[in-house]
N, C-alpha and C positions, 0 to 999 in steps of 0.2 A: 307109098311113102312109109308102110308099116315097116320097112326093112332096115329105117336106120336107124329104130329106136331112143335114145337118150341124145344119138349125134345130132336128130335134127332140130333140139333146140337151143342146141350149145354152138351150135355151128352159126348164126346169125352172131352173134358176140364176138367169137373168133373171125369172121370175116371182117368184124369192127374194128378191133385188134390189128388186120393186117393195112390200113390206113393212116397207121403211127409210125414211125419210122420207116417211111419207105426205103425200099431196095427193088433191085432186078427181083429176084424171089417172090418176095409179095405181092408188085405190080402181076405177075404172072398167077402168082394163086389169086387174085382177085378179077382178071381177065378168065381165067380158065374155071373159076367158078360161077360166071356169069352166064356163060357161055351153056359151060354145062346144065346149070337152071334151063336156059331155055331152052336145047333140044330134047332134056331127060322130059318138058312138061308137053312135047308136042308126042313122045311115042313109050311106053314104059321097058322096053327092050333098053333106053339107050340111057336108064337109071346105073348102067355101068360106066358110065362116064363122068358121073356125080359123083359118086360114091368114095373117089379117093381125094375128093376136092373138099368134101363134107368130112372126112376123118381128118385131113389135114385143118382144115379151120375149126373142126372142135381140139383136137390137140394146141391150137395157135391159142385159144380161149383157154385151155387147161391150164397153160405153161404160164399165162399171164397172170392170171390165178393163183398159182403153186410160187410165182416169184415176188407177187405182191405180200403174199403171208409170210416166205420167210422173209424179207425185207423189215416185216412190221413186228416180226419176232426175234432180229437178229440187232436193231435200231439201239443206238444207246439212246434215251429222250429223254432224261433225268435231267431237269435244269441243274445248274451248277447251285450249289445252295453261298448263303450270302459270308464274306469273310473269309472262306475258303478255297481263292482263287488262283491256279499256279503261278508262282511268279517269273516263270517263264514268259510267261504271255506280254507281261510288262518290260518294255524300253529302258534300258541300264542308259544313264549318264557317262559318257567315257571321260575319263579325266585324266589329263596330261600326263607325261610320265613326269617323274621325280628331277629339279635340274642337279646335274654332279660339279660338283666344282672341276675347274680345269683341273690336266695334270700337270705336277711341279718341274720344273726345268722347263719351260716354254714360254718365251715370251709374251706379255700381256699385246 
């Protein structure tokens, strides 16, 4: 297990990750990494079968990561301060149009 170095603890989170918004994709990286867990733990030849299951769920945890900060850094969250609220936001009264007097030569 020395051979995945940092992926093998980021990759339990990114597995986490792939349980959010399911799709075809993820059900499959989380079948194909179950999978791969249990035959890489019955023989160590067959840690090649993990190994792109484990970069793919540590990159799933990275991106998660990487989008949640810019998210929290890109966020307007300044409450709006008091008095100075667009008055767009607020509902105009429509009000009728103007009546014109009839035009002259036409009978009442």
């Amino acid at each position: 297990w020395h051979y995945f170095h940092f992926t093998l603890f980021v990759m339990p989170l990114g597995l986490g990750t792939a349980f959010f918004g399911k799709s075809d994709a993820k059900l499959f990286l989380i079948v194909y990494t179950i999978v791969g867990f249990y035959f890489s733990a019955k023989m160590v030849r067959l840690l090649l079968l993990i190994s792109p299951a484990t970069s793919v769920c540590a990159a799933a945890c990275l991106d998660s990561l990487i989008a949640f900060n810019i998210e929290a850094l890109t966020a307007d969250d300044q409450p709006p301060v008091e008095g100075e609220e667009e008055e767009a936001e607020q509902p105009r009264a429509i009000s009728p149009p103007p009546q014109q007097p009839p035009p002259q030569g036409y009978p009442p």
